[in-house]
C-alpha positions as CSV (number, residue, x, y, z in Angstrom):
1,X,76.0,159.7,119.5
2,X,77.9,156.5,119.5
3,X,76.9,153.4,122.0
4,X,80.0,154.1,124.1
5,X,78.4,158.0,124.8
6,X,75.1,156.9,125.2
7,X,76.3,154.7,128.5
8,X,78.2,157.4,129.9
9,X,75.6,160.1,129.1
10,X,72.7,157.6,130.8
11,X,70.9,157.1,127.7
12,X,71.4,153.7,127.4
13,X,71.0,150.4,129.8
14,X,74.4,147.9,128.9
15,X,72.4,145.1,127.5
16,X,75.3,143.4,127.2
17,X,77.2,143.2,129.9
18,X,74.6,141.8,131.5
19,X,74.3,138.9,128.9
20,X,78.0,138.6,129.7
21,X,77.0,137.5,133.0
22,X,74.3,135.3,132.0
23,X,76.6,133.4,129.3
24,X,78.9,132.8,132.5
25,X,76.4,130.4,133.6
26,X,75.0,129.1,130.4
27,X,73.8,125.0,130.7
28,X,72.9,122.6,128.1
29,X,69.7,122.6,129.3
30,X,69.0,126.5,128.8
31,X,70.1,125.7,125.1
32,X,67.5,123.1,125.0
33,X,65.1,125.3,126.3
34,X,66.4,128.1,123.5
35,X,65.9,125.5,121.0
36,X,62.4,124.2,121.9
37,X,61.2,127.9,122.8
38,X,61.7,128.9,119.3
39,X,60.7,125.9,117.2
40,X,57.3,126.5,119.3
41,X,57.2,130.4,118.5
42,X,57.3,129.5,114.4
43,X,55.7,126.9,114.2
44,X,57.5,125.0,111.4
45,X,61.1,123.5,111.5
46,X,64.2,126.1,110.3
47,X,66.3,123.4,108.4
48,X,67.2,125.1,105.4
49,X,65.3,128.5,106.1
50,X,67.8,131.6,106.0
51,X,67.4,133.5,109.5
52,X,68.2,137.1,110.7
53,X,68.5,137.4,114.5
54,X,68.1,141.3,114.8
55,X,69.6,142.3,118.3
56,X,70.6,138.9,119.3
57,X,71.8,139.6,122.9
58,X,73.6,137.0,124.5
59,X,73.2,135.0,120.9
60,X,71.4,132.1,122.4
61,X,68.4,132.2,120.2
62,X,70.8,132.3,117.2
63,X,72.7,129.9,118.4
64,X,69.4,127.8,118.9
65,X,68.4,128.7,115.2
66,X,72.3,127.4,114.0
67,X,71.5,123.9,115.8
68,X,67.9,123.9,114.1
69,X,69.7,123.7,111.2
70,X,69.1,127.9,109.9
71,X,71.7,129.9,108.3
72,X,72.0,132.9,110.7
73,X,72.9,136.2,110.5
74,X,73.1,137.6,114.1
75,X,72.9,141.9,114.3
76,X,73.3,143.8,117.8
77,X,73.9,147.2,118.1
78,X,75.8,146.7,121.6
79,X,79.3,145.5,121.4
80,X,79.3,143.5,124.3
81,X,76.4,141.9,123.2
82,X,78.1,140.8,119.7
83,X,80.7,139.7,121.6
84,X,78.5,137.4,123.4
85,X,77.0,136.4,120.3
86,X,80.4,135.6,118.7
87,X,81.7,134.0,121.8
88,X,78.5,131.5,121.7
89,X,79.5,130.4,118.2
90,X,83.3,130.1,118.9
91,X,82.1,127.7,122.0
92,X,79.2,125.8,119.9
93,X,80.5,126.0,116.2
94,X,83.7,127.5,115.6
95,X,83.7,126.3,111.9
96,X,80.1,127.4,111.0
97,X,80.4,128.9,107.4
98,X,76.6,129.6,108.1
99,X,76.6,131.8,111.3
100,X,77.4,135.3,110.7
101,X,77.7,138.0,113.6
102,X,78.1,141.5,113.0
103,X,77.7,144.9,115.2
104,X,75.1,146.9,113.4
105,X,72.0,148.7,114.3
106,X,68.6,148.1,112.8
107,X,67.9,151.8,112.4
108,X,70.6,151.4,109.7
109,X,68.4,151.2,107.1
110,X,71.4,151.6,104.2
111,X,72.9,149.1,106.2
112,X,69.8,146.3,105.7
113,X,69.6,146.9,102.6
114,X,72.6,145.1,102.0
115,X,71.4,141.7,103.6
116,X,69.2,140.7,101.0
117,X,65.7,138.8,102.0
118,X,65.4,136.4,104.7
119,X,62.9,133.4,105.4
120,X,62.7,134.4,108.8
121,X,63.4,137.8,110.8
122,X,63.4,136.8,114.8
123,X,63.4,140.0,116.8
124,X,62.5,139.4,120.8
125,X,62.2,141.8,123.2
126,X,64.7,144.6,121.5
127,X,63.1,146.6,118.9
128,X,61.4,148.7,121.6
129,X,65.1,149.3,123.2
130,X,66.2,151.0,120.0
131,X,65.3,154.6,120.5
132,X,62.7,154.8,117.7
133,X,60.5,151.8,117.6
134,X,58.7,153.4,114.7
135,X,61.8,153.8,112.3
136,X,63.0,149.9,113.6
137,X,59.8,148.4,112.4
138,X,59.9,150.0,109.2
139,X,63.7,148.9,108.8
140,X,62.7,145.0,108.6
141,X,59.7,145.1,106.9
142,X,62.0,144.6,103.6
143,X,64.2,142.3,105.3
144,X,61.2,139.7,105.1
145,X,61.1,137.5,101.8
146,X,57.5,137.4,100.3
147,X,55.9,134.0,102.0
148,X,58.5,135.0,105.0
149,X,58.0,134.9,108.5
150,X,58.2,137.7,110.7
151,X,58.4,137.1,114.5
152,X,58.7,140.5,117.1
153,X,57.8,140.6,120.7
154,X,57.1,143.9,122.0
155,X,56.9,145.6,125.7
156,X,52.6,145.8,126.2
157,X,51.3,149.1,126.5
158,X,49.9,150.0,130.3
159,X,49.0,153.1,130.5
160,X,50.2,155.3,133.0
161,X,52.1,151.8,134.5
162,X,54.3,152.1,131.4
163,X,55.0,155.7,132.0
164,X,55.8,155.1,135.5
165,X,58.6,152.4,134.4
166,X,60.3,154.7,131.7
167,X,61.3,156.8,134.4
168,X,62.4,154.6,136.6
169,X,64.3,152.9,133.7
170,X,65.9,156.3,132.8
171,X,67.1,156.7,136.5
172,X,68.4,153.0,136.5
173,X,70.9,154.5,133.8
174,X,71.6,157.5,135.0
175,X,74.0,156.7,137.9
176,X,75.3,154.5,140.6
177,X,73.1,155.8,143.2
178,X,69.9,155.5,140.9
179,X,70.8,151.7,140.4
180,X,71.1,151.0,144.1
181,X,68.0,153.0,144.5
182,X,65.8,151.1,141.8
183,X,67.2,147.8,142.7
184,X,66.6,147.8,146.6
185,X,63.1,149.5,146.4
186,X,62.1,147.0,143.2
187,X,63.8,144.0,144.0
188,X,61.6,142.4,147.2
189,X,58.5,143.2,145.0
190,X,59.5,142.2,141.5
191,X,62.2,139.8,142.6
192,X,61.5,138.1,145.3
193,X,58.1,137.4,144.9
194,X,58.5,135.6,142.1
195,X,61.3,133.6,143.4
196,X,58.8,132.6,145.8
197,X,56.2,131.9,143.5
198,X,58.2,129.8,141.3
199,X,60.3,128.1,143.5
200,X,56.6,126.8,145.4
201,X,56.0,125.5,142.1
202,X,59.6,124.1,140.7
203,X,60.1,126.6,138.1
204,X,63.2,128.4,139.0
205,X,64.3,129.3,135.3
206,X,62.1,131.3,133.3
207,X,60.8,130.7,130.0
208,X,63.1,131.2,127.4
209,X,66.1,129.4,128.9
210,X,66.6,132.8,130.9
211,X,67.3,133.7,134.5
212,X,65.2,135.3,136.8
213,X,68.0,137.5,138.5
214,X,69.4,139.0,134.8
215,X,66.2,139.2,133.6
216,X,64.8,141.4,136.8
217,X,68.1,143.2,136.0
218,X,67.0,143.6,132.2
219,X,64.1,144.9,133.1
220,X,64.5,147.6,135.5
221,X,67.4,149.1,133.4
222,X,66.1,148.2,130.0
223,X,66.1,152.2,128.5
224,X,65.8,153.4,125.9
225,X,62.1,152.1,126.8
226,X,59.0,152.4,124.4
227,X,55.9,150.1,124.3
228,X,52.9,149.4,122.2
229,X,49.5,147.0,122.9
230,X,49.2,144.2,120.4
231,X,46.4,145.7,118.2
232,X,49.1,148.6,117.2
233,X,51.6,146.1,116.0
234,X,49.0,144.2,114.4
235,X,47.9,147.0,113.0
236,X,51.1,148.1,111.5
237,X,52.6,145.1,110.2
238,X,49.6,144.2,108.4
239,X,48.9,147.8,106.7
240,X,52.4,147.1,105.2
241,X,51.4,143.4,103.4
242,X,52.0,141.1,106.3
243,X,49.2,138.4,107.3
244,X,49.1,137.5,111.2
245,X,49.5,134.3,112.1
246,X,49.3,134.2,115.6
247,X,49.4,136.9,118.9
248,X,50.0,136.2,122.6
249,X,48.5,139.4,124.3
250,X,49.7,139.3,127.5
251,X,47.3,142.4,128.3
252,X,46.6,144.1,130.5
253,X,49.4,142.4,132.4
254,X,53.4,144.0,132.0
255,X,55.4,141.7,129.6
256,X,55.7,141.3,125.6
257,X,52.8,140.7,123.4
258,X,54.4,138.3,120.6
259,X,53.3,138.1,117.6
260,X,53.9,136.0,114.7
261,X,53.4,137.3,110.8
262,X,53.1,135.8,107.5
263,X,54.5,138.7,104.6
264,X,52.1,137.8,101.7
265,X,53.6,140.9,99.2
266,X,55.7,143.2,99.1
């Protein structure tokens, strides 16, 4: 089924148009924010350091890797979202020889092949939106160059909370009526209670140089839907050579546990 029929047949949340909307109000200081975010998630400085940005959204974490001085290769498997990508670099560097953007999907293993090795493989929040979580982590565990870095951020497992959101996630998609519905009976809860909260406090943009109204957006929609607790990814990544280098388990709350690996062999 191709992306177009999975939107009409409710399969799919469009990830991408709402980036489009996002990008419309993109600031410096979001960019800032992109940049700081992920020189604190690796830990070291990407000057030099060949990056693959696999489902890059809006493209503002590539385009924060591209002004940390990375050569990027940006993969999303929803057009708009490419688009956004691509319209990031034609705004920021319209002669970067070192950015490249392409529509592609990450269960396209023949596909990855074709890359080569990369320093770093950055995956945030999208690997669980793929379908087959399973079959996407195996896809980029060659992608990785021995001594590599491998950063992914995946949904938490909650139990019977997590079940409870994949069907409300599958009726988001499934037509206009079941978006109004999810919105108004999610939005005073989820929404506006951390409007409150933050706004009390002063901190009105979430982390991430994100928004707080596209990312409740992006998160009652976000289907396909899977999720894993941190000890399973652990688990996986390091059955397959990799070395973790740090974890933020947001458990038992509702969120993505990040994790940082090392590969150490093939």
């Amino acid at each position: 089924m191709t992306h177009g029929a999975e939107i009409e047949s409710g399969g799919r949340f469009q990830f991408g148009a709402n980036w489009a909307r996002f990008l419309a109000n993109l600031s410096p200081a979001k960019v800032a924010a992109a940049e700081t975010s992920l020189r604190d998630m690796l830990g070291q400085e990407l000057a030099g350091k060949r990056l693959i940005d696999v489902g890059s959204g809006s493209g503002l974490f590539s385009l924060a890797a591209h002004r940390l001085g990375a050569t990027v290769h940006s993969i999303d498997y929803d057009p708009e979202s490419v688009a956004c990508t691509a319209e990031l670099r034609r705004r920021y560097a319209p002669d970067a020889t070192n950015w490249k953007v392409e529509e592609a999907s990450v269960l396209d293993a023949g596909y990855l092949r074709g890359l080569g090795r990369f320093d770093i493989v950055y995956s945030w929040g999208v690997l669980h939106h793929t379908g087959d979580m399973h079959l996407a982590f195996e896809n980029i565990v060659p992608l990785v160059a021995p001594g590599g870095l491998l950063f992914v951020a995946i949904y938490n497992d909650q139990g019977w909370r997590s079940r409870y959101w994949y069907f409300v996630k599958r009726l988001y998609n499934k037509s206009t009526l079941g978006r109004i519905a999810v919105i108004a009976s999610h939005a005073p809860f989820l929404y506006g209670g951390r409007v409150l909260a933050r706004a009390l406090t002063g901190r009105l943009e979430v982390e991430r140089g994100m928004n707080l109204w596209y990312d409740f957006i992006d998160w009652v929609g976000g289907y396909p839907f899977e999720v894993a607790n941190a000890a399973a990814v652990t688990a996986f990544f390091e059955q397959r050579g990799f070395r973790l280098r740090r974890v933020r388990d947001v458990a038992p709350r509702s969120g993505c546990n990040e994790h940082l690996f090392e590969k150490s062999h093939d």
